[in-house]
Every structure is written in structure tokens, then in C-alpha cells.
mmCIF file of the C-alpha atoms, coordinates in Angstrom:
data_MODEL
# 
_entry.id   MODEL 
# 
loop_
_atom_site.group_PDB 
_atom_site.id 
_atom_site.type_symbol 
_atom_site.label_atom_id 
_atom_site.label_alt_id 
_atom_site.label_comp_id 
_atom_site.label_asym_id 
_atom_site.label_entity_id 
_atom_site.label_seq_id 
_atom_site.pdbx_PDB_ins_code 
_atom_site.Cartn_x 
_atom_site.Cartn_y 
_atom_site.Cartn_z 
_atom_site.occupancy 
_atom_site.B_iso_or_equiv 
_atom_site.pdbx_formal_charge 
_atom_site.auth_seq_id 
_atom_site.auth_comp_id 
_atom_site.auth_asym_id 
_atom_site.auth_atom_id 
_atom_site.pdbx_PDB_model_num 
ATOM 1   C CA . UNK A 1 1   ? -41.931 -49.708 -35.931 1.00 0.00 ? 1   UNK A CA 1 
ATOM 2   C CA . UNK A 1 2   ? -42.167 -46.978 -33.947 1.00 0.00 ? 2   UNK A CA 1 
ATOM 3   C CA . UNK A 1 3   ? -43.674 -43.178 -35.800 1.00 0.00 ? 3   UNK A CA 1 
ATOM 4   C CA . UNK A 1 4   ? -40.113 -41.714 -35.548 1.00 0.00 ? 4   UNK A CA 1 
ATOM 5   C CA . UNK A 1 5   ? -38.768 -44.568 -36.970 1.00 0.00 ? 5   UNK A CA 1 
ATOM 6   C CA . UNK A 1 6   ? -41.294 -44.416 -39.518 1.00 0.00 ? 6   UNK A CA 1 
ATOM 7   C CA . UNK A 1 7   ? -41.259 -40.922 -40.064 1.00 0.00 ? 7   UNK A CA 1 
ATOM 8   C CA . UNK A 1 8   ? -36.971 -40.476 -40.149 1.00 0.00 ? 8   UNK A CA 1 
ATOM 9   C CA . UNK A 1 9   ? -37.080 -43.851 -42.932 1.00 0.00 ? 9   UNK A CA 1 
ATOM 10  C CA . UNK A 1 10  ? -39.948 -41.531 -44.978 1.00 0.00 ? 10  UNK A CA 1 
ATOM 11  C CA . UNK A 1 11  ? -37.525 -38.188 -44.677 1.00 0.00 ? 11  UNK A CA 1 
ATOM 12  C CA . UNK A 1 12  ? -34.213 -40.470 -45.708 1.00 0.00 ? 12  UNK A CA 1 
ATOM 13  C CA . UNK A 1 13  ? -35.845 -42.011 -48.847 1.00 0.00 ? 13  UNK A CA 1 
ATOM 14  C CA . UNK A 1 14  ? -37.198 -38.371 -49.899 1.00 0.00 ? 14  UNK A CA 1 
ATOM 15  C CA . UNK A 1 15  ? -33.824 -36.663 -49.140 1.00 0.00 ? 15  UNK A CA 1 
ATOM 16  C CA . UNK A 1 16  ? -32.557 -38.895 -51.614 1.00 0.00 ? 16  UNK A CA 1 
ATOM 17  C CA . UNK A 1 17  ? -34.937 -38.405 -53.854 1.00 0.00 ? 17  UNK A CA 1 
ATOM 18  C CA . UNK A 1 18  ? -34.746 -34.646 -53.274 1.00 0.00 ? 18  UNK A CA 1 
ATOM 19  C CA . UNK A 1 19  ? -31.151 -34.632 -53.994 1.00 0.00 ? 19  UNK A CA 1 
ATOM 20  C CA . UNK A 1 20  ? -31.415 -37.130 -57.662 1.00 0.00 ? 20  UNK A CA 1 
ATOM 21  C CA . UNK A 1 21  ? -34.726 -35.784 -58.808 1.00 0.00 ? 21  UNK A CA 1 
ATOM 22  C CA . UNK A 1 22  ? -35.896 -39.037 -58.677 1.00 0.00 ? 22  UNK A CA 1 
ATOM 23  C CA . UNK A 1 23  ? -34.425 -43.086 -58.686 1.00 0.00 ? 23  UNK A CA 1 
ATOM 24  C CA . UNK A 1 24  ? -35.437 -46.322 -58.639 1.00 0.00 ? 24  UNK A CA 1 
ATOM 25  C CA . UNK A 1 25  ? -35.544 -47.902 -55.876 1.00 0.00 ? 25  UNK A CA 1 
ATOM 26  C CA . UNK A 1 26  ? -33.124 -50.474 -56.177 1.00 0.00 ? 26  UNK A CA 1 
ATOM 27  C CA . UNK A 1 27  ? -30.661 -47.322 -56.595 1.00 0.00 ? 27  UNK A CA 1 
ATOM 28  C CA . UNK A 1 28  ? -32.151 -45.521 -53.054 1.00 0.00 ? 28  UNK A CA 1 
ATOM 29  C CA . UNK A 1 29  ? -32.132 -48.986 -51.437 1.00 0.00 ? 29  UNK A CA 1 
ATOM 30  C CA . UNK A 1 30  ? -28.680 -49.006 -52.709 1.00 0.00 ? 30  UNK A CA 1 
ATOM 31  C CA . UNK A 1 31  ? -27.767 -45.529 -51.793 1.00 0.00 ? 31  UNK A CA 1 
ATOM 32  C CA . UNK A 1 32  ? -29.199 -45.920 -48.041 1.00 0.00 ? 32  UNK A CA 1 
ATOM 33  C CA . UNK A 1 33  ? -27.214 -49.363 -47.645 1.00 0.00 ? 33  UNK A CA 1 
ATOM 34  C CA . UNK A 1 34  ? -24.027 -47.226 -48.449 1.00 0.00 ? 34  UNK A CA 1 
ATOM 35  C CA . UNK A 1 35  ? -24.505 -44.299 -46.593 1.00 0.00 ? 35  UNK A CA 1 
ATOM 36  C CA . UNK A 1 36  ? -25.013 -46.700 -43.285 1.00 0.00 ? 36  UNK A CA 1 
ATOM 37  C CA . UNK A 1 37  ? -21.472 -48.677 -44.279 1.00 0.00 ? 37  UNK A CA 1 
ATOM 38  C CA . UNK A 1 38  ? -20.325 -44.997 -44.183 1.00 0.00 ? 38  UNK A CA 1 
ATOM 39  C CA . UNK A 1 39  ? -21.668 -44.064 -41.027 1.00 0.00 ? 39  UNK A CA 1 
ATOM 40  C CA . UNK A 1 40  ? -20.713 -47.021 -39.222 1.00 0.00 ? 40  UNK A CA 1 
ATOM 41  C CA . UNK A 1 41  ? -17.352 -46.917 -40.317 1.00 0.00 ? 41  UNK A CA 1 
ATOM 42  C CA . UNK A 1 42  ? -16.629 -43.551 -39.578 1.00 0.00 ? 42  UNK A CA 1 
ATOM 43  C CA . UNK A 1 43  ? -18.546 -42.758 -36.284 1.00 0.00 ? 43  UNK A CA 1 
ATOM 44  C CA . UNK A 1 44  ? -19.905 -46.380 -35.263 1.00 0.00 ? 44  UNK A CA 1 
ATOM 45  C CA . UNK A 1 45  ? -23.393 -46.116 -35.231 1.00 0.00 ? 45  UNK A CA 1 
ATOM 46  C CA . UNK A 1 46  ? -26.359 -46.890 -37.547 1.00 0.00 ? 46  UNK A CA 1 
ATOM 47  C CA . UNK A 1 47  ? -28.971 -44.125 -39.151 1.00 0.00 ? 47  UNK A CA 1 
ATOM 48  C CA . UNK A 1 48  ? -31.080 -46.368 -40.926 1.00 0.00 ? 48  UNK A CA 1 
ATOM 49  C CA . UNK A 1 49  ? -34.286 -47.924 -38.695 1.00 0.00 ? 49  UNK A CA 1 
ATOM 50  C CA . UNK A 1 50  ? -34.610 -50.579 -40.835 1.00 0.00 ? 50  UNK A CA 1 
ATOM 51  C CA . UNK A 1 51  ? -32.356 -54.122 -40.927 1.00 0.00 ? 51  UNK A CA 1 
ATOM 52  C CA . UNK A 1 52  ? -30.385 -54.537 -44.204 1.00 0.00 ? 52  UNK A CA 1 
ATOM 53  C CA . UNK A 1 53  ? -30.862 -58.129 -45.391 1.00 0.00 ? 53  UNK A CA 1 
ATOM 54  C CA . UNK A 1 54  ? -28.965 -60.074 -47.942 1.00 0.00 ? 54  UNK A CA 1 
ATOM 55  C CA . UNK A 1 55  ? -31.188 -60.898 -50.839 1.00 0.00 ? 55  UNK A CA 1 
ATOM 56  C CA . UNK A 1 56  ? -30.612 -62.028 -54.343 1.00 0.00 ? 56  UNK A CA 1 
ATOM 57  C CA . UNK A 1 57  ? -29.892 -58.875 -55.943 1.00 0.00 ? 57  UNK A CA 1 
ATOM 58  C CA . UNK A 1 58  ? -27.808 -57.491 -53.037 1.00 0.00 ? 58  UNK A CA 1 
ATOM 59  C CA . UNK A 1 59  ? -28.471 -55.902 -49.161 1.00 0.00 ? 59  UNK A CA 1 
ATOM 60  C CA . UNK A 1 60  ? -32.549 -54.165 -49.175 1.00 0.00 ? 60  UNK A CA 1 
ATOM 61  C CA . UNK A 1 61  ? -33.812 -52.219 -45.828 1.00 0.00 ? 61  UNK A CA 1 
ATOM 62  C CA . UNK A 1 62  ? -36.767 -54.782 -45.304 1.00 0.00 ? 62  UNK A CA 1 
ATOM 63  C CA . UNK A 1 63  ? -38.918 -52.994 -44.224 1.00 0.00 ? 63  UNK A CA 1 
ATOM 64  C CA . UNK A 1 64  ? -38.933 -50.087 -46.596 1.00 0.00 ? 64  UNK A CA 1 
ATOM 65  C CA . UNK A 1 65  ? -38.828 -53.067 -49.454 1.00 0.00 ? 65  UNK A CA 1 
ATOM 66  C CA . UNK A 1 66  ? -42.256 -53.682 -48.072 1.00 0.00 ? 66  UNK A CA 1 
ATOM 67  C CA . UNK A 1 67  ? -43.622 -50.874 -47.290 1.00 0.00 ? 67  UNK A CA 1 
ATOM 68  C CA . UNK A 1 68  ? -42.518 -49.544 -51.064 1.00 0.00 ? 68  UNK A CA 1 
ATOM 69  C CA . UNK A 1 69  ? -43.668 -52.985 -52.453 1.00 0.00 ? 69  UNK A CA 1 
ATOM 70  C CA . UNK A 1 70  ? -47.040 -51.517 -51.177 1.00 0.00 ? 70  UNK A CA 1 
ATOM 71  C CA . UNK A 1 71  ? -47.343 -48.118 -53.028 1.00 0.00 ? 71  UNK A CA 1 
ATOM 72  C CA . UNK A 1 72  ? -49.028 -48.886 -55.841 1.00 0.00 ? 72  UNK A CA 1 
ATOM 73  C CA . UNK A 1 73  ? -52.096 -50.554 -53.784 1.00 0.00 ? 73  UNK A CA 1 
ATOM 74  C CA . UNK A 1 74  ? -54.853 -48.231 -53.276 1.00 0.00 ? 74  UNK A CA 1 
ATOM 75  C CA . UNK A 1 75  ? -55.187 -49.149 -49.298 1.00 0.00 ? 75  UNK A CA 1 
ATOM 76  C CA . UNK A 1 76  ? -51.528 -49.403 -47.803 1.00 0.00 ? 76  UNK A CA 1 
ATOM 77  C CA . UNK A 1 77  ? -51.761 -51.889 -45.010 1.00 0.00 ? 77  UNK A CA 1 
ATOM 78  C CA . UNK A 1 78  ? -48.653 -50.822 -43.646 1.00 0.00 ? 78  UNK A CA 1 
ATOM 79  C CA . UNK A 1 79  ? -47.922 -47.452 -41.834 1.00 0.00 ? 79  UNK A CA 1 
ATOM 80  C CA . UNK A 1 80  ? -44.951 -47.051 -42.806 1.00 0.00 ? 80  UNK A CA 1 
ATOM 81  C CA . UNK A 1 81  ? -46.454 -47.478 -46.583 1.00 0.00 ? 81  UNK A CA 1 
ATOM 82  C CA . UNK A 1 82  ? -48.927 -45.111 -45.491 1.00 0.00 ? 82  UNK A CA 1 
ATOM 83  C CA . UNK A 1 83  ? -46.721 -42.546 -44.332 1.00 0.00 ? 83  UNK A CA 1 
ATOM 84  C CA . UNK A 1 84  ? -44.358 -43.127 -47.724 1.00 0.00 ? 84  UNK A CA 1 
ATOM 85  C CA . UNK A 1 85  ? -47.513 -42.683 -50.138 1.00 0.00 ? 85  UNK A CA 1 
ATOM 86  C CA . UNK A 1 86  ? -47.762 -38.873 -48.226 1.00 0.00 ? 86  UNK A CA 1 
ATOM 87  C CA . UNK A 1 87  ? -44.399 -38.408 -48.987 1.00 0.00 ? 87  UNK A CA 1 
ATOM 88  C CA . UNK A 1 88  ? -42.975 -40.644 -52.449 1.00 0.00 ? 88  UNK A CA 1 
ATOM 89  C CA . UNK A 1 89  ? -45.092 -41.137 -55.867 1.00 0.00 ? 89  UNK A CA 1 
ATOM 90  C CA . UNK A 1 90  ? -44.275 -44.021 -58.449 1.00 0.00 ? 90  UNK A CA 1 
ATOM 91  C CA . UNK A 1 91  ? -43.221 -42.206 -61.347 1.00 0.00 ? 91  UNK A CA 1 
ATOM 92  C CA . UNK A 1 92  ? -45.892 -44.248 -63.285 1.00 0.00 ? 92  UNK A CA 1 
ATOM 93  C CA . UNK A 1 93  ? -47.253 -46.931 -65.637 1.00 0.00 ? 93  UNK A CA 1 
ATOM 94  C CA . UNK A 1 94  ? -44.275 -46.692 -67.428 1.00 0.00 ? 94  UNK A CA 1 
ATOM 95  C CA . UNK A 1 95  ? -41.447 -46.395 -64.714 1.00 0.00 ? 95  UNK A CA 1 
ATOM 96  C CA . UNK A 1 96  ? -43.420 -48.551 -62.040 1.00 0.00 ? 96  UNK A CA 1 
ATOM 97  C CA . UNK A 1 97  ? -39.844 -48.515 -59.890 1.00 0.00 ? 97  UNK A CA 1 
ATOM 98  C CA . UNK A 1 98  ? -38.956 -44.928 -60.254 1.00 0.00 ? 98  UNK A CA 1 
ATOM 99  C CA . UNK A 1 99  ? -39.915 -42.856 -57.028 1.00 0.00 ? 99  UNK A CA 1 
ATOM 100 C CA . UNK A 1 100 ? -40.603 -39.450 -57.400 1.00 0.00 ? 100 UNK A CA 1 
ATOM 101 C CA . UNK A 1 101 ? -40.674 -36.910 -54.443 1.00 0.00 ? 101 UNK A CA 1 
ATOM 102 C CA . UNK A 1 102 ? -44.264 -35.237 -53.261 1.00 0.00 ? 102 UNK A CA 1 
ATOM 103 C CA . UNK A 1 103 ? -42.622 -32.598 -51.434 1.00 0.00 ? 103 UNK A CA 1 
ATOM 104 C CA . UNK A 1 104 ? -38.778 -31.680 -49.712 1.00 0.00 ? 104 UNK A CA 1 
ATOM 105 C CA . UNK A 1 105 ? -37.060 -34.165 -47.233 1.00 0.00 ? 105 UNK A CA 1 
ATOM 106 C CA . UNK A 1 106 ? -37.681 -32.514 -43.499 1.00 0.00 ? 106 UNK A CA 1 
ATOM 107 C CA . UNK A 1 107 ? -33.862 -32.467 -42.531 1.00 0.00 ? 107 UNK A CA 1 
ATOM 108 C CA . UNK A 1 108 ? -34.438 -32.157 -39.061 1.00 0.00 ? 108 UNK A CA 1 
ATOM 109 C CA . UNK A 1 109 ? -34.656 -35.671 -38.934 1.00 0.00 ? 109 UNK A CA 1 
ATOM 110 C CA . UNK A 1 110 ? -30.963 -35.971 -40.208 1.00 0.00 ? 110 UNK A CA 1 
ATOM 111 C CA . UNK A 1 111 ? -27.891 -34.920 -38.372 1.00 0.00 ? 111 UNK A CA 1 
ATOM 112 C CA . UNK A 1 112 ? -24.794 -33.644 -39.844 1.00 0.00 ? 112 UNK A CA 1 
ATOM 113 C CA . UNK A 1 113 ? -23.251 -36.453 -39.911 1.00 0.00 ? 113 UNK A CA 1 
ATOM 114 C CA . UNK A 1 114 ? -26.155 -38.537 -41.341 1.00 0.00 ? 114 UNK A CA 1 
ATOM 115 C CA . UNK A 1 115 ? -26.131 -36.058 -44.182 1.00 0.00 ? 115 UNK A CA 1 
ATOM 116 C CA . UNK A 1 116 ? -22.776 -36.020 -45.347 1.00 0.00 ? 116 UNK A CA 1 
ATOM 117 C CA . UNK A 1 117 ? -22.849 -39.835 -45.620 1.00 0.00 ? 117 UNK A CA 1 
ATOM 118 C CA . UNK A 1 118 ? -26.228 -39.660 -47.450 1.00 0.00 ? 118 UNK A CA 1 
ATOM 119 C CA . UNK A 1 119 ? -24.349 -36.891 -49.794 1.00 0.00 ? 119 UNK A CA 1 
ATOM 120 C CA . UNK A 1 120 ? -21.152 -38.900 -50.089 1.00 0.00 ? 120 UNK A CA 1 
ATOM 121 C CA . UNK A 1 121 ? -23.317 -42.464 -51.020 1.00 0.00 ? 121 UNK A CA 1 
ATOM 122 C CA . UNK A 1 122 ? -25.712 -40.602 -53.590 1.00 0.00 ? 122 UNK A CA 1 
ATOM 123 C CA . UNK A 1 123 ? -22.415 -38.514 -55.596 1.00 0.00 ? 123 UNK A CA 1 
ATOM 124 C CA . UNK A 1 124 ? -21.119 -42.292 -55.746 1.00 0.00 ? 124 UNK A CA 1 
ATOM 125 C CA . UNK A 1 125 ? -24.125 -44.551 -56.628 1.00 0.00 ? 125 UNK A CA 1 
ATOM 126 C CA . UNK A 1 126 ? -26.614 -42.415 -58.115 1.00 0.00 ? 126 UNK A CA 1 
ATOM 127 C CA . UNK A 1 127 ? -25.191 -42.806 -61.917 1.00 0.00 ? 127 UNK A CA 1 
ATOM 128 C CA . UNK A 1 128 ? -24.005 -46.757 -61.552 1.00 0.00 ? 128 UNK A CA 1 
ATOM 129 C CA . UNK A 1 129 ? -26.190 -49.227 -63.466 1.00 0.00 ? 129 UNK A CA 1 
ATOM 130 C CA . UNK A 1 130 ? -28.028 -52.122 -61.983 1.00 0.00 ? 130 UNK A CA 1 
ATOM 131 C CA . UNK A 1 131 ? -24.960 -54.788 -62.642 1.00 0.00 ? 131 UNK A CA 1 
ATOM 132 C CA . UNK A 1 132 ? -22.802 -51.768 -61.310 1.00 0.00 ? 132 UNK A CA 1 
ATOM 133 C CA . UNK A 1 133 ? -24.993 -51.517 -57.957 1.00 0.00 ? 133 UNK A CA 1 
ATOM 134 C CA . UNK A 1 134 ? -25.000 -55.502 -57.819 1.00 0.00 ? 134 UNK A CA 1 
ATOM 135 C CA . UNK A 1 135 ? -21.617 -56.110 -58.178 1.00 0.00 ? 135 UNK A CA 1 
ATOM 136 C CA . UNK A 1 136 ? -20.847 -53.302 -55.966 1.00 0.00 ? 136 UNK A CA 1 
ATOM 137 C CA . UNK A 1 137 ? -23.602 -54.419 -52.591 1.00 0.00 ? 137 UNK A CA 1 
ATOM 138 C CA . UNK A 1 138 ? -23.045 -58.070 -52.791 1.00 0.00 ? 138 UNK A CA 1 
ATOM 139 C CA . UNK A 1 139 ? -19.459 -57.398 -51.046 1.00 0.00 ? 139 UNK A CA 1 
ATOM 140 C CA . UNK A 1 140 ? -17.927 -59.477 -47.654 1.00 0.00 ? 140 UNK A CA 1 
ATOM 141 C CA . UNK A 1 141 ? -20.795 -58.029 -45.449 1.00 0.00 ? 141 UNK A CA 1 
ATOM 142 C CA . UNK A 1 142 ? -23.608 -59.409 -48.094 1.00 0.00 ? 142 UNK A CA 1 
ATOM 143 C CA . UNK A 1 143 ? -21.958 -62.661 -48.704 1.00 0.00 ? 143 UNK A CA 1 
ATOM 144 C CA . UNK A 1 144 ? -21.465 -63.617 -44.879 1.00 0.00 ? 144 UNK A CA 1 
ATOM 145 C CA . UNK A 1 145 ? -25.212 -62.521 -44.263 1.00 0.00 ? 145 UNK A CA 1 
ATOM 146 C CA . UNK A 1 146 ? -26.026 -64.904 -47.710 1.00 0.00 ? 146 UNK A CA 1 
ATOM 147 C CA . UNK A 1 147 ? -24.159 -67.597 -45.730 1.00 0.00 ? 147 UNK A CA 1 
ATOM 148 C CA . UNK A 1 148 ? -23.454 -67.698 -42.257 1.00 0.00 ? 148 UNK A CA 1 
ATOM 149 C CA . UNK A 1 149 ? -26.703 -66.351 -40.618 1.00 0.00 ? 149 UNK A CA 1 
ATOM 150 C CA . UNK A 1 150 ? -29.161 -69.260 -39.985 1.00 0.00 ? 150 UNK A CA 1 
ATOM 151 C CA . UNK A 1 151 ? -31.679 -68.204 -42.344 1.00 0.00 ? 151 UNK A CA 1 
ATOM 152 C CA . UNK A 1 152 ? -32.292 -64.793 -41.269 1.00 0.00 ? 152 UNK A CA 1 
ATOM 153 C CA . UNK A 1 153 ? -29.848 -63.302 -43.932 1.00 0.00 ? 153 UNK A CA 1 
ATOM 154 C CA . UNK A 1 154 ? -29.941 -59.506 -41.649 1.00 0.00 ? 154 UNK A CA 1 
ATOM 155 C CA . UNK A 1 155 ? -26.592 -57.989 -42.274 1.00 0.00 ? 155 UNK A CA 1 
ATOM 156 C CA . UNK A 1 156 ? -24.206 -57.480 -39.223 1.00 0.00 ? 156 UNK A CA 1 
ATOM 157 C CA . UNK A 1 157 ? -23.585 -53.261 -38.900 1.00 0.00 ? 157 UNK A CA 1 
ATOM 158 C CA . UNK A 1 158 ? -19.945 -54.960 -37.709 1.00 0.00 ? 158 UNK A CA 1 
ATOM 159 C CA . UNK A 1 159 ? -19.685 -56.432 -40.911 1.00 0.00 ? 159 UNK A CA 1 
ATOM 160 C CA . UNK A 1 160 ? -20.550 -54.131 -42.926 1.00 0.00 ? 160 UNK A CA 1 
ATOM 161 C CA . UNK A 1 161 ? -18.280 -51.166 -41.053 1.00 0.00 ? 161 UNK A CA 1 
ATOM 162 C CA . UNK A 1 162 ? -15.396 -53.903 -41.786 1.00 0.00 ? 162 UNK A CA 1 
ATOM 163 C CA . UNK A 1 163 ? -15.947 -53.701 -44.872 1.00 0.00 ? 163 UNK A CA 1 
ATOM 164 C CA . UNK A 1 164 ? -14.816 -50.267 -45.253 1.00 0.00 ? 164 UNK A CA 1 
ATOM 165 C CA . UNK A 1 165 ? -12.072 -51.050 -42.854 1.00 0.00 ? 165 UNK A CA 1 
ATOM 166 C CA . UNK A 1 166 ? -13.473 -49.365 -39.673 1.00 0.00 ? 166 UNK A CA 1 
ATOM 167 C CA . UNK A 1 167 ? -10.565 -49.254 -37.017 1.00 0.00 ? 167 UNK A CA 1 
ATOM 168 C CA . UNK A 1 168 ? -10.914 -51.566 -33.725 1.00 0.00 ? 168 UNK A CA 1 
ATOM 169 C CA . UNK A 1 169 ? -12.080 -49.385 -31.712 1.00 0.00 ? 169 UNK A CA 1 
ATOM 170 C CA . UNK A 1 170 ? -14.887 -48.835 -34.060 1.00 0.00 ? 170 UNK A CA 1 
ATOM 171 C CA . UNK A 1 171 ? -15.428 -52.151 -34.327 1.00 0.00 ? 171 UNK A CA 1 
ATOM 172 C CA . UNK A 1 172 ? -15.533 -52.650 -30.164 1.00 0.00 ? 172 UNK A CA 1 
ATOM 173 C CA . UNK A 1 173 ? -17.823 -49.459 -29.997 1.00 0.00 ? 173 UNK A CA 1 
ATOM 174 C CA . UNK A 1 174 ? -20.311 -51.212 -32.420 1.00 0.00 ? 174 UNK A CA 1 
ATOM 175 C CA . UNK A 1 175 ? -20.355 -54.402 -30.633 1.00 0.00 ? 175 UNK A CA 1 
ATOM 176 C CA . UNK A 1 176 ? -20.852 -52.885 -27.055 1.00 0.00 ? 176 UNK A CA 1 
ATOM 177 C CA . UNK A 1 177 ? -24.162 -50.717 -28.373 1.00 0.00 ? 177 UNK A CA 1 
ATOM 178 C CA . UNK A 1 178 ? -25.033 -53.878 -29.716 1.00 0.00 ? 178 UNK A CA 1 
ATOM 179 C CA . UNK A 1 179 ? -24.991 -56.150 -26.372 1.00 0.00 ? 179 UNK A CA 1 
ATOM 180 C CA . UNK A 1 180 ? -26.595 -52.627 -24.986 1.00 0.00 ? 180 UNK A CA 1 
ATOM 181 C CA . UNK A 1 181 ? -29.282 -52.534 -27.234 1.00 0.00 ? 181 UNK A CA 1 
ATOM 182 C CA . UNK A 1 182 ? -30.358 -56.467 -26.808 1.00 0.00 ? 182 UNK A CA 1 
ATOM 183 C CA . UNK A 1 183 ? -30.074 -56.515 -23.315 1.00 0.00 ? 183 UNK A CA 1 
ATOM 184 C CA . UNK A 1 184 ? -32.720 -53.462 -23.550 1.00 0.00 ? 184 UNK A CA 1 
ATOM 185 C CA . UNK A 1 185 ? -35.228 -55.937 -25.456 1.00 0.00 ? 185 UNK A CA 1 
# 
């Protein structure tokens, strides 16, 4: 992962954290999945460097699930856990999931657009419980991940901006920077 990557992941997590005072992470996991279903939809492209993969309790950024995972050790391996622990505190003993932020979310890493789907996913998801959340992620985009993908359960972005019934030429858009983007690997 690249440091922008890195670095725009670390400012996304603390913006929402900025903005609820504090969440689990299941909810910011949660939160982030949403806002990208929002973005895609609505201007077909992703925001979130990270791939969204369908797991048990619904769609988790994987790498951020690791490099979270990886907090409470005193000697991140990962950068990207590095980078969080500069930026994100557990809460503590007590609330072991809970992130708390360390400082404010450097929005210059987040466009307008970027924002307002952030602000739109956290006024929806921030106060639904965990069954709430579940029920809510594991929707058409999460189940044909769960079932269709050979193993590698990553989310489709085309999927997931059908979900919130993103017009064709959405849809087309997505695909082509798709083909684009592996033909530049």
C-alpha cells in the first residue's frame, strides 16, 4: 500500500471518528462501506484504498481490519497499523473495539464529494445496533461476493453501486476505470 493510500485510509477512519466522538469499529467499517456505495453510485468512482470483502458479519476494508486488528500490539508490523496508532487509540480495557481519535482528521485528503458521502453514511449508521448494521451490509453486493467470487469474497464497486440503483451509465463508467485500472497492473 502505497503512503497516500495509507495516509488518506488513516484521515477517513479519524474523520469519522472526529465527527461520532468515537465508534467501534465494526460501526466505522460499516460507515466507510456505505459512504463508498454512496460514492459509487452517485459519481462512479471509489474513495476507499482498501478492498471491501464479504465476511461473516458483513463487507470489512481488509486491510484496515488488519491493520486495526494490530493496535493493541506494542510493535505494529504493519505501516498502515503504524500510521493508525499516530492517529486512533482503543478506548481501553474495557471498550477494546471502541476507537477514539488522537487528534482532527486532515481533510485535505477528502474532496467534497468524499465528504458529503462520509457525512450522509455516518447521520445514517452511526446510532444502528450491531444486528441493525448486519442486517443492513449483508445486502445483494455482500451476498454475491459470499457466493459467486471463487474464494476471494472482494466485493465488486459495480455491485455494490447497483445496489443503490446507480444508472447505466454509471454502471459503464465503473466498468471502463476498471478494465483501465487492470490493464495498468
Amino acid at each position: 500500500m502505497s503512503n497516500y493510500n495509507s495516509q488518506k485510509l488513516t484521515e477517513l477512519v479519524l474523520y469519522i471518528l472526529n465527527k461520532t466522538g468515537g465508534v467501534d469499529f465494526y460501526h466505522a467499517f460499516k460507515i466507510l462501506y456505505f459512504a463508498e456505495m454512496k460514492h459509487l453510485a452517485k459519481w462512479g468512482s471509489s474513495f476507499v484504498p482498501d478492498k471491501f470483502c464479504a465476511l461473516k458479519y458483513g463487507p470489512v476494508p481488509t486491510r484496515l481490519y488488519d491493520a486495526v486488528k494490530e493496535l493493541s500490539r506494542p510493535n505494529p508490523c504493519m505501516p498502515l497499523s503504524a500510521e493508525l496508532a499516530e492517529a486512533v487509540q482503543i478506548a481501553g480495557e474495557d471498550a477494546p473495539n471502541v476507537l477514539l481519535p488522537k487528534r482532527e482528521a486532515d481533510t485535505e485528503f477528502l474532496s467534497k464529494s468524499e465528504i458529503e458521502a462520509l457525512n450522509q453514511s455516518i447521520e445514517e449508521n452511526k446510532s444502528l445496533t450491531f444486528r441493525q448494521l448486519l442486517s443492513k451490509s449483508h445486502d445483494e453486493a455482500w451476498t454475491e461476493a459470499e457466493r459467486y467470487t471463487n474464494g476471494t469474497n472482494i466485493i465488486s464497486p459495480i455491485s455494490m453501486a447497483r445496489v443503490l440503483n446507480a444508472d447505466e451509465a454509471v454502471i459503464d463508467y465503473i466498468e471502463e476505470q476498471l478494465k483501465i485500472e487492470k490493464a495498468l497492473k
